[in-house]
C-alpha positions in Angstrom: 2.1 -82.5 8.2 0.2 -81.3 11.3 -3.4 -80.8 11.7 -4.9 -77.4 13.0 -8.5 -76.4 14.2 -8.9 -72.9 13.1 -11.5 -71.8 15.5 -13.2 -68.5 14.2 -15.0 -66.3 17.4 -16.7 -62.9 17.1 -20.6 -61.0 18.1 -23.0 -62.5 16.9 -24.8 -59.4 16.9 -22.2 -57.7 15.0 -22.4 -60.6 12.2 -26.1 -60.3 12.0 -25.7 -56.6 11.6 -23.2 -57.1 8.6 -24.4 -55.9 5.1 -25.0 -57.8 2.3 -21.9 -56.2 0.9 -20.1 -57.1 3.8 -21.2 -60.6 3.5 -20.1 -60.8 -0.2 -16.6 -59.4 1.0 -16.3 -61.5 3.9 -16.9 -64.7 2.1 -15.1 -63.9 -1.0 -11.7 -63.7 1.7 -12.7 -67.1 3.1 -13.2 -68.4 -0.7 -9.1 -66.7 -1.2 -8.1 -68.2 2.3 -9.7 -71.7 1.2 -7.4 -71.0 -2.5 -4.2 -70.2 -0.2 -4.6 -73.4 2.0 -5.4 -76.0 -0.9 -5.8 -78.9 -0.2 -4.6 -79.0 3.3 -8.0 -77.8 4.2 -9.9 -80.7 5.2 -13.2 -78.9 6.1 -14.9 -76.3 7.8 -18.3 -74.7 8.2 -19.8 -71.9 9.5 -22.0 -72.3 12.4 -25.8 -71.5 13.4 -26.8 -69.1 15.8 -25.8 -69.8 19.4 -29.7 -70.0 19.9 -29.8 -73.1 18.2 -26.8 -74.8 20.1 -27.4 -77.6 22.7 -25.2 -78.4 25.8 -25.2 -81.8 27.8 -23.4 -82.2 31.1 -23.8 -83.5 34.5 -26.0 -82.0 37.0 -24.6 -82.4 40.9 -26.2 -85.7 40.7 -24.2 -86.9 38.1 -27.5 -87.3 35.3 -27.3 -86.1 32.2 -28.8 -82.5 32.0 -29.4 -80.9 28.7 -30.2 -77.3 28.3 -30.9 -74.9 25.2 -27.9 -72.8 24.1 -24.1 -72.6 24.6 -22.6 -73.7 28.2 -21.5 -70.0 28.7 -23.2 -67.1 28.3 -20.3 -64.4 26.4 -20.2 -62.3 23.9 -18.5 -63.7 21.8 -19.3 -66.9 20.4 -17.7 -69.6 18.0 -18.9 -69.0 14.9 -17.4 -71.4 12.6 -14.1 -73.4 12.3 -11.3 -75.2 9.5 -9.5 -78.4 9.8 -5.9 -77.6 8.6 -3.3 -79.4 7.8 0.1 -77.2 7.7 3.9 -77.9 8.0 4.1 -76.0 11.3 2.4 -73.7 13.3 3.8 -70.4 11.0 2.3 -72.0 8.1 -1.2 -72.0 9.6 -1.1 -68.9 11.0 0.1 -67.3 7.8 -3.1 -68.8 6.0 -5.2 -68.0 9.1 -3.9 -64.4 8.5 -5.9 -64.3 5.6 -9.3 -64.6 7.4 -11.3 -61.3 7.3 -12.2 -62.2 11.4 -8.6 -60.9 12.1 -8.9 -57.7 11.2 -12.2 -56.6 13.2 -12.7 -55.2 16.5 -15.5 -57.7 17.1 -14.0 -61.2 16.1 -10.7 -63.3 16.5 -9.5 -66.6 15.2 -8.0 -69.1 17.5 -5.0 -71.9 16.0 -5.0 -75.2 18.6 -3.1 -78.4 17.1 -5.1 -81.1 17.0 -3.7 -84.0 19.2 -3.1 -87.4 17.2 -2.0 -89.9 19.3 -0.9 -93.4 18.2 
């Protein structure tokens, strides 16, 4: 079996705007999603607020520089993610079909294999 990260991106702005109706629908097709992959899903979470988010790298100098928020400013952001593990590619995207972010104008999900190496 393979291992996927299912990386879910969309507006934050749109997400915040989202009913509480919307909410209950959105998270009862991540609850079927999580049903469909079984126990092939390893984890996942949804993330806080791009606000909240820390970024290290180097300054030209080559120290450590730590600033508030994400490294690039977009509009849309990751908002959460799923460890997978599938029989192939197909198979994850056909569970990662299910997730309500594919069929918005706002979001997108992303599939990468994880690399394992030996």
């Amino acid at each position: 079996m393979a291992k996927y990260l299912i990386l879910i991106y969309g507006d934050e702005q749109q997400w915040a705007a989202m009913s509480p109706a919307q909410w209950q629908e959105f998270h009862a097709a991540h609850g079927a999603f999580a049903a469909a992959a079984g126990a092939g899903l390893r984890a996942g979470a949804e993330l806080q607020p791009t606000a909240t988010a820390t970024t290290l790298r180097p300054d030209p100098d080559g120290r450590l520089g730590i600033t508030d928020g994400p490294f690039l400013e977009t509009k849309e952001v990751l908002g959460g993610f799923y460890l997978l593990e599938a029989a192939d590619l197909d198979e994850a995207i056909s569970l990662a079909r299910r997730l309500p972010e594919v069929s918005v104008g706002h979001s997108g999900v992303e599939i990468r294999p994880v690399l394992e190496r030996e």
